[in-house]
BALOBA-1460 file (C-alpha; in Angstrom, 3 decimals):
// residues 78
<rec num="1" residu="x" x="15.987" y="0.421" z="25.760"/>
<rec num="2" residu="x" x="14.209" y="-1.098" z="22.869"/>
<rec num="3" residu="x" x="15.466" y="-4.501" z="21.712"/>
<rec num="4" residu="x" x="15.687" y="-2.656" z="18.010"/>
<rec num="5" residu="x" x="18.134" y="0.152" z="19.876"/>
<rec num="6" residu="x" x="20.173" y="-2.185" z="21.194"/>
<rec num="7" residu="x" x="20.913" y="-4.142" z="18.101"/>
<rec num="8" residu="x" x="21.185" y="-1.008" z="16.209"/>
<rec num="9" residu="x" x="23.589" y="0.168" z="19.155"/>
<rec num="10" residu="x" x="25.366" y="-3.389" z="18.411"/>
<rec num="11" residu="x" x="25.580" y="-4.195" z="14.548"/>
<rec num="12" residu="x" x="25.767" y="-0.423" z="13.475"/>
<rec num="13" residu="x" x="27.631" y="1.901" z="15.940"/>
<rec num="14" residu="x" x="27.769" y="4.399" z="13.408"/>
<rec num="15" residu="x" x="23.637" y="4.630" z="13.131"/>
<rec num="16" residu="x" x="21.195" y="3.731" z="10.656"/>
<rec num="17" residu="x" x="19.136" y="5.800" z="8.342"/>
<rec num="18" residu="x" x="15.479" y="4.930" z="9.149"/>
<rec num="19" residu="x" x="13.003" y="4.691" z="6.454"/>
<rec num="20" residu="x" x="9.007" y="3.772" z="6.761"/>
<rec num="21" residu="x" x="8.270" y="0.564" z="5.406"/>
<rec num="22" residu="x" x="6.529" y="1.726" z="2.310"/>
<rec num="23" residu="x" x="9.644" y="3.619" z="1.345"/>
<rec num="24" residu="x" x="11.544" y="0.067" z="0.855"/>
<rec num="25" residu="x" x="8.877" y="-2.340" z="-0.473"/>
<rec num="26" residu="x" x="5.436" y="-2.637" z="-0.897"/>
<rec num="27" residu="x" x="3.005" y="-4.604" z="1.515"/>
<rec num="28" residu="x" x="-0.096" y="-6.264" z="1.156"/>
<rec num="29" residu="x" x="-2.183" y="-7.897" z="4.492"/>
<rec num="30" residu="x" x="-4.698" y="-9.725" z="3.800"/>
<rec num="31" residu="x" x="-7.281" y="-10.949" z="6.658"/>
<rec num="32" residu="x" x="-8.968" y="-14.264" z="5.560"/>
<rec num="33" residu="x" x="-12.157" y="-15.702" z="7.747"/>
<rec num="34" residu="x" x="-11.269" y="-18.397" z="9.929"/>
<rec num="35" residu="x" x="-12.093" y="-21.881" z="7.551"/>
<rec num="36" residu="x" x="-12.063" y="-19.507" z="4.353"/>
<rec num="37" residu="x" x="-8.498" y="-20.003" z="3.682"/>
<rec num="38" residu="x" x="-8.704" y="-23.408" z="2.840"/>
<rec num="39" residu="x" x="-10.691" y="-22.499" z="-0.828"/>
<rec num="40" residu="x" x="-8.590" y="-19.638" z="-1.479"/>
<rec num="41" residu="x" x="-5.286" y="-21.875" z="-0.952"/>
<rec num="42" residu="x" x="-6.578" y="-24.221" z="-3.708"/>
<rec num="43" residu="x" x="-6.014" y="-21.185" z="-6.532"/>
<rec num="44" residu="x" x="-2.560" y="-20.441" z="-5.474"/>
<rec num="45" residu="x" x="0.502" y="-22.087" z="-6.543"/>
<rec num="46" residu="x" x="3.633" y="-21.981" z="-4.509"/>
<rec num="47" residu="x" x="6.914" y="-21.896" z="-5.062"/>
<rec num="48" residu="x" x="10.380" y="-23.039" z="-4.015"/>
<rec num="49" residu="x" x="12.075" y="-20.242" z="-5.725"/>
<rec num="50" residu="x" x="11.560" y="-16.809" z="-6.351"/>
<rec num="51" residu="x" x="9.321" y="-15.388" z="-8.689"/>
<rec num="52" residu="x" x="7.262" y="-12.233" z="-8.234"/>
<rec num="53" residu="x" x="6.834" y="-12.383" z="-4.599"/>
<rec num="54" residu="x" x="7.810" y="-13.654" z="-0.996"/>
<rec num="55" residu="x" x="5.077" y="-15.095" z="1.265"/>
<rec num="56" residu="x" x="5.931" y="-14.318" z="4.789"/>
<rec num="57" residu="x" x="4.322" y="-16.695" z="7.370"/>
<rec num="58" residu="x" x="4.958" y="-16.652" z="10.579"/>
<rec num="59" residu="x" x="7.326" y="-19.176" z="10.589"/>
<rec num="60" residu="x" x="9.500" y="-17.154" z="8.948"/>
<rec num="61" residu="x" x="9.199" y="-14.029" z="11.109"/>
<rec num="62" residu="x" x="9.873" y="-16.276" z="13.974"/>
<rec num="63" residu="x" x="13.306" y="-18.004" z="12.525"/>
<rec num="64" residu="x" x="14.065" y="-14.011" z="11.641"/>
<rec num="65" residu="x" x="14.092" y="-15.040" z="8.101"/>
<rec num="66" residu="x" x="16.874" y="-17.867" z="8.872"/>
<rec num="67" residu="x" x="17.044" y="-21.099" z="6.747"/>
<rec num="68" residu="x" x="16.545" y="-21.195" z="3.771"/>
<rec num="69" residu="x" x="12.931" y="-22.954" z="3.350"/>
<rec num="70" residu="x" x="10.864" y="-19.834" z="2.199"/>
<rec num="71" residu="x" x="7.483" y="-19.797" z="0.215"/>
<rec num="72" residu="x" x="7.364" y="-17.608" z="-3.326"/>
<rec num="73" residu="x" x="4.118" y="-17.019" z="-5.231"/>
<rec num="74" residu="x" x="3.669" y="-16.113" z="-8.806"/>
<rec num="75" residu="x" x="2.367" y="-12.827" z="-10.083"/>
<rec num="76" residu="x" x="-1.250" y="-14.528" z="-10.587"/>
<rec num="77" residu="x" x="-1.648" y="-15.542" z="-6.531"/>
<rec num="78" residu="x" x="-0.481" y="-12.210" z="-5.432"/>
């Protein structure tokens, strides 16, 4: 069994009603060139709180989204 089956078997006995990702927010990936990111990073402002948008890092996908140290960007950098 899946580790997502067996916390879905744990923290919601009663089932879940799955959805695709797109159906619940809106995702953007972006793949930057290795030594590229460094310019880019200059335009973009971040924040402590939120504005228009989360950046996920993976630091934050690693704590599962624990803590409370997260990244926002403004409308502008997204």
């Amino acid at each position: 069994m899946s580790k997502i089956n067996e916390l879905i078997k744990e923290l919601c006995p009663n089932g879940v009603e799955y959805k695709a990702v797109g159906e619940i927010c809106e995702t953007i990936t972006d793949y930057v060139a290795a030594g590229s990111f460094k310019d880019l990073a200059n335009n973009v402002k971040y924040l402590q709180e939120p504005d228009y948008a989360m950046l996920i890092r993976t630091t934050d996908i690693k704590s599962k989204f624990k803590g409370d140290k997260f990244i926002y960007i403004d409308e502008s950098a997204f």
